[in-house]
N, C-alpha and C positions, 0 to 999 in steps of 0.2 A: 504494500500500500504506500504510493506517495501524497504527500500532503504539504502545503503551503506553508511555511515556518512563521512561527513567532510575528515577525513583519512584513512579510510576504517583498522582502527587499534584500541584495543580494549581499548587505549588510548580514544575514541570517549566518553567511560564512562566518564562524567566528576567526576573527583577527584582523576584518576589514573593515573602513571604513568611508563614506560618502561626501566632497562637499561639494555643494556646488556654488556661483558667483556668476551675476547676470546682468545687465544693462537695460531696463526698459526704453529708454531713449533711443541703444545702438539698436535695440532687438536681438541683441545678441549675446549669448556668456559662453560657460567654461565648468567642465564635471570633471572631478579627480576621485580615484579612489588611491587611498592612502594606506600601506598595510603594518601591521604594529611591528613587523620586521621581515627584513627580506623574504619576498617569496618567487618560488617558479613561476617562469611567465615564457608565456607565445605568443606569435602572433599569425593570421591566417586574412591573405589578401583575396579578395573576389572580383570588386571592381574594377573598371577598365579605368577612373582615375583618381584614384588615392594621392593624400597627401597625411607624410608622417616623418617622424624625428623618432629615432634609435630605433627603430624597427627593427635592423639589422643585427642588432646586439643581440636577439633575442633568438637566434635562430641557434640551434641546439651546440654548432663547432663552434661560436663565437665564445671570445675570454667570459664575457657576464653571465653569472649563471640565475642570475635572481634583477628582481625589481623592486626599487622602496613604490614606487605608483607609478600609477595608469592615468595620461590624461584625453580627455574627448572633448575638444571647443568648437566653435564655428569660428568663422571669421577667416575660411577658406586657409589659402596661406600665412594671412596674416595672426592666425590663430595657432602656428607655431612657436609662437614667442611665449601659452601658455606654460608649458614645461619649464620653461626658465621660472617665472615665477613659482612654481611648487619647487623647484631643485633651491630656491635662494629659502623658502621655507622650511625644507628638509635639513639644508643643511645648518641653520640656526640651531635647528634640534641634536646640530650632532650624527646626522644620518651620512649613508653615503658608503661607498667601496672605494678598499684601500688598494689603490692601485699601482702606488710602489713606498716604502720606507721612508716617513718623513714628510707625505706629500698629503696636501691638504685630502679628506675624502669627498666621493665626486658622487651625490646622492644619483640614481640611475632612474628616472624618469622616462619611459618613452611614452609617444601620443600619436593621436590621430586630430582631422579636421575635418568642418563637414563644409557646405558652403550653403551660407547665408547671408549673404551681401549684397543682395537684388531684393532684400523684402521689404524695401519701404524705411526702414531705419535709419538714423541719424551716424553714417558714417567718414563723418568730415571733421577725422581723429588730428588730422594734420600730420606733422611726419614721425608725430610717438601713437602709434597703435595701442590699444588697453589691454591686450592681451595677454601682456605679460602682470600687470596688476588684478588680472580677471583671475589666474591662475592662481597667485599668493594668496589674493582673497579666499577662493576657494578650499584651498590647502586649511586656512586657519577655520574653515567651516566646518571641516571635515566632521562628519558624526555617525554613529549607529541608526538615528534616524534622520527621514531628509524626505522633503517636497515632489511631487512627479508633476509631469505636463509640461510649464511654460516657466521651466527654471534650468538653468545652466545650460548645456550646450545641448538641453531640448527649446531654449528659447525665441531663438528663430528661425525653427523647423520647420518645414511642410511637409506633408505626406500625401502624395495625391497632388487630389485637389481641397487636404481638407490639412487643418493646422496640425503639425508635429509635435512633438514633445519628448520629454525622459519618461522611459518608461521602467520600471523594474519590478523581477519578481522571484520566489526562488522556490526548492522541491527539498522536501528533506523525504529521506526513504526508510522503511519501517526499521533497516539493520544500521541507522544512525549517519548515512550520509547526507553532505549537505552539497545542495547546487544552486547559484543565481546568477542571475544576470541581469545588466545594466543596460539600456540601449537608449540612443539620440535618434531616432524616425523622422526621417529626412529625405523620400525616396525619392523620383519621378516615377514609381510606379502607383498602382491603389492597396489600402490596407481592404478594403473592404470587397466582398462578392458583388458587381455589379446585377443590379434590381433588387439589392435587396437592404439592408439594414447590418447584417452580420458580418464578423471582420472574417477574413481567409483563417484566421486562429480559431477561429470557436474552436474546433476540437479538444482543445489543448489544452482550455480556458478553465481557472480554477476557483470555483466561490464566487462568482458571477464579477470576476476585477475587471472586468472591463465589458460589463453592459447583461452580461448576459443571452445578448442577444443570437438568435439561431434560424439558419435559416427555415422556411419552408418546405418540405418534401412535396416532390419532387423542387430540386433545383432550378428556376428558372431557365428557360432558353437563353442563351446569350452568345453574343458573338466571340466567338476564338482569337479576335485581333486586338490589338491593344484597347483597355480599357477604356472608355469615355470619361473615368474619374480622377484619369492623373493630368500631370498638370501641359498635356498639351506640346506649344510650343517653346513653353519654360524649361524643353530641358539643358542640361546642367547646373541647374541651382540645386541640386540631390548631396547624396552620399549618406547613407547611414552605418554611425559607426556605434560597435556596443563589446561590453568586454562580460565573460564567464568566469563565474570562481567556483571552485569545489574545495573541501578542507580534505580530499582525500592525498596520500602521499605516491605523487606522482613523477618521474623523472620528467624530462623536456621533451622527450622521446615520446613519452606516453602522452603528454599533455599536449603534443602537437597531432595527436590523433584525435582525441575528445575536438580541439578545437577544429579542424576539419568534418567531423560530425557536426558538430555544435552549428557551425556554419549553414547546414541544413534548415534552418530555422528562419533564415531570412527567406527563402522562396516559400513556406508554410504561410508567411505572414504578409507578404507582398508581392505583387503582379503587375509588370518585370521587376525581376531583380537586377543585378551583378550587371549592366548594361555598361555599355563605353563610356555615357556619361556621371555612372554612381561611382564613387571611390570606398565602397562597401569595404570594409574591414573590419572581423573582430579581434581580440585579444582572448587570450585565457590566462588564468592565476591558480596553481592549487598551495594550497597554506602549508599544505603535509602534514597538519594535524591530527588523522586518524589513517592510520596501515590496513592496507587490504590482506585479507585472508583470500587464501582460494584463489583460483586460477587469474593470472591477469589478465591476459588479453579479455576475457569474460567479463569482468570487472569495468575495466574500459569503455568495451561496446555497449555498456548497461548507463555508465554514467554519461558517454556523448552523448546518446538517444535522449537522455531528460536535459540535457546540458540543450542541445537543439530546439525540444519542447519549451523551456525556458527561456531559449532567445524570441521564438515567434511567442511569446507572451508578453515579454518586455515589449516588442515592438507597437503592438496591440493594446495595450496598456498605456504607451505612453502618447498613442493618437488618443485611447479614448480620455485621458484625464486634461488633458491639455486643452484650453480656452482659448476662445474664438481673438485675432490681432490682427492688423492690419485685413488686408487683403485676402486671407486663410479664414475661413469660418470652419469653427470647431466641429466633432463629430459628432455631439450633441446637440449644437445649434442646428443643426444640418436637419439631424433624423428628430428632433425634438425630445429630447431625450434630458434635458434639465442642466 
């Protein structure tokens, strides 16, 4: 039996942490997850155009074998300067890998970006971009509990044709493991089944987090070609990016297999995905907190399958919690839904 943890946020991992720091003015912020000490991390690219900082580092041959955090901003490229401001926050605290004798430690931050710079927002930053103070903010936000929708680097999302958001949620399993995930929904695809009301997640959906809503049987007829409810001629203003934790102890090796499952999750939850102009990227984290008994690979294949279920819920989750802004009207306002 799985079940939704404690906060149904993927803070549920115990040893992680959420903050997020946002601009009503730009429309735009910045989501960090912060971990109470080095943990395994990967990452697994989809889209045809991603934008990220230390990506690289993360790949199983590279020297780093761990992460102090994960960050996910908008603010396209200029939303790489986040990471700077969590690394000047981490490393106040003392964080950081030593990376040779004597030498200052270098906290290991890698991120993603999504792009949000066509929505109407005030971005006449001049020649200091805030991305790097969105970042620090966020860092000192950091917390076990934390806002969804139209906060952080869900805050100048779109999805579709309807407003994006953060979404998060997480699966704990009857023999004590734990899985969540974080996600920014930002797609040019649709979250949602065209003619109908219900997101492509329902299946997956747990405790009615995001509406409840289901479709009709039979399926309406619809056309096979792209949907009528994405955003059209707006594409490349996309890219949804969202990061998985589990507290299970997993090498780089194994964790780059979860997060290639995991990745599954985006096409459960949105129609197209991984398209030339999404820069789709998740991240994975596991804490190593609890050891697996019994066969691995088993193990594995058991935890990407919920790790994936978990991403197409975050994503669906955080169109449905997310308030109608500028030009994007919510997915409540939409379907009347409150």
């Amino acid at each position: 039996m799985i079940e939704p943890g404690k906060r149904n946020l993927i803070t549920d991992v115990e040893g992680l942490k959420i903050g997020n720091a946002e601009d009503a003015g730009l429309i735009s912020g910045t989501t960090v997850l912060i971990a109470d000490q080095t943990v395994t991390a990967v990452a697994d690219v989809r889209g045809g155009a991603p934008g990220t900082r230390d990506v690289e580092a993360l790949d199983p041959v590279s020297l780093v074998a761990g992460v102090d955090a994960i960050v996910l901003s908008g603010g396209s490229a200029f939303g790489l300067d986040a990471p700077s401001g969590v690394q000047s926050h981490l490393r106040a605290q003392g964080r950081g890998f030593q990376i040779a004798p004597g030498a200052p430690l270098v906290p290991i931050g890698s991120g993603a970006i999504l792009f949000d710079l066509a929505n109407g927002g005030n971005k006449d930053w001049g020649d200091m971009p805030p991305y790097r103070d969105l970042g620090r903010r966020a860092a000192e936000n950091a917390s076990r509990d934390f806002k969804l929708g139209n906060v952080g680097a869900g805050m100048g999302a779109a999805c579709g044709i309807y407003k994006g958001g953060l979404g998060s949620v997480s699966s704990v399993t009857h023999d004590g493991f734990t899985v969540g995930a974080v996600a920014a929904a930002n797609a040019v695809g649709s979250p949602v089944i065209p003619g109908t009301d219900a997101f492509w997640a329902y299946p997956f959906e747990q405790k009615g987090e995001f509406g409840g809503r289901v479709p009709k049987a039979p399926l309406p007829s619809f056309d096979l070609d792209l949907p009528p409810d994405m955003k059209g001629a707006r594409v490349g203003e996309n890219t949804t990016i969202a990061i998985v934790a589990t507290d299970a102890a997993l090498t780089q090796v194994e964790l780059k297999r979860l997060a290639i499952m995991a990745t599954d999750g985006f096409p459960r939850a949105i129609r197209p995905i991984h398209t030339p102009f999404d820069g789709d990227l998740l991240f994975a984290v596991a804490t190593g907190r609890k050891e697996i008994a019994g066969p691995r690979p088993a193990a594995i294949m058991r935890l990407g399958m919920i790790a994936g279920d978990c991403i197409a819920r975050a994503i669906a989750r955080g169109v449905y919690e997310a308030q109608s802004l500028g030009r994007n009207k919510s997915y409540r306002e939409i379907f009347g839904r409150g």
